[in-house]
C-alpha positions in Angstrom: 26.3 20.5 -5.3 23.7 19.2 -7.0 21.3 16.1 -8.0 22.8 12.8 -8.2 25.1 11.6 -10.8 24.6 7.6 -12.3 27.3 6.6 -9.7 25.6 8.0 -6.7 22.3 6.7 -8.2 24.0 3.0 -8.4 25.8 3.0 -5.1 22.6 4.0 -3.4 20.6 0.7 -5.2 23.4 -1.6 -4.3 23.1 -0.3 -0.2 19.4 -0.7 -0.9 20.1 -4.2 -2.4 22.2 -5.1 0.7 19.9 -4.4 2.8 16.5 -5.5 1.6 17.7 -8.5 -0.1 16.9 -9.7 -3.6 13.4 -12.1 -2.1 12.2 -8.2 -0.2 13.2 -6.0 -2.9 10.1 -6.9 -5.4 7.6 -6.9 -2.1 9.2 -3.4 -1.3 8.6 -1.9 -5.0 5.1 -3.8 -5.3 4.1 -2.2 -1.9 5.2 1.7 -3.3 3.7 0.7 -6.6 0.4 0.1 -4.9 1.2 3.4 -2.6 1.8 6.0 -5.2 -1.5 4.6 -7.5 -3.8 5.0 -4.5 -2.3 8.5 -3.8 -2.9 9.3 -7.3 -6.1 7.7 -7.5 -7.1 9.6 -4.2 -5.8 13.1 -5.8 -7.7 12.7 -9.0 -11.1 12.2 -6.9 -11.1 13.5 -3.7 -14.7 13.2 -2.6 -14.9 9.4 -3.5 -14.1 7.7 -0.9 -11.2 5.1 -1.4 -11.4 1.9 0.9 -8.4 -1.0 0.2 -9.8 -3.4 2.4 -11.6 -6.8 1.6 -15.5 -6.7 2.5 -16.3 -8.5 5.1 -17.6 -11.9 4.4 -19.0 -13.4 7.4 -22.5 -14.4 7.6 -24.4 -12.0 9.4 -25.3 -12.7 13.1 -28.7 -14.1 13.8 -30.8 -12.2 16.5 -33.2 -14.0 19.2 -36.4 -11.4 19.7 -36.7 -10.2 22.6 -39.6 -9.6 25.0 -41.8 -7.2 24.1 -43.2 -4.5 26.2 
C-alpha cells in the first residue's frame, strides 16, 4: 500500500470537480495559492509581522475639547 497511482489521482479531481463545480474550483485554488505564499512568506521571516488586511481608510474622527480643569 502505497502513494497514489494517476488513476487514484484522477478519480479524486473528478469527486473534487463534482463537488466544487467548475465557477468554485478556480476561487478554491486562488484561495490555497494565496494560503501556501503567505505560509511561506511567514516561514522565511518570522519576526516581520505579516498583516493581509486593507488599511483602514476612513477619515479620522474629529474631537470636541473638553473642559479643562
Amino acid at each position: 500500500m502505497g502513494w497514489f497511482g494517476p488513476t487514484e489521482l484522477l478519480i479524486i479531481l473528478l469527486i473534487i470537480l463534482l463537488v466544487f463545480g467548475p465557477s468554485k474550483l478556480g476561487d478554491v485554488g486562488g484561495a490555497l495559492g494565496k494560503a501556501i505564499r503567505d505560509f511561506k512568506r511567514a516561514m522565511s521571516d518570522p519576526d516581520e509581522p505579516t498583516t493581509t488586511t486593507k488599511p483602514d481608510d476612513t477619515k479620522p474622527t474629529e474631537t470636541k475639547p473638553g473642559p479643562t480643569a
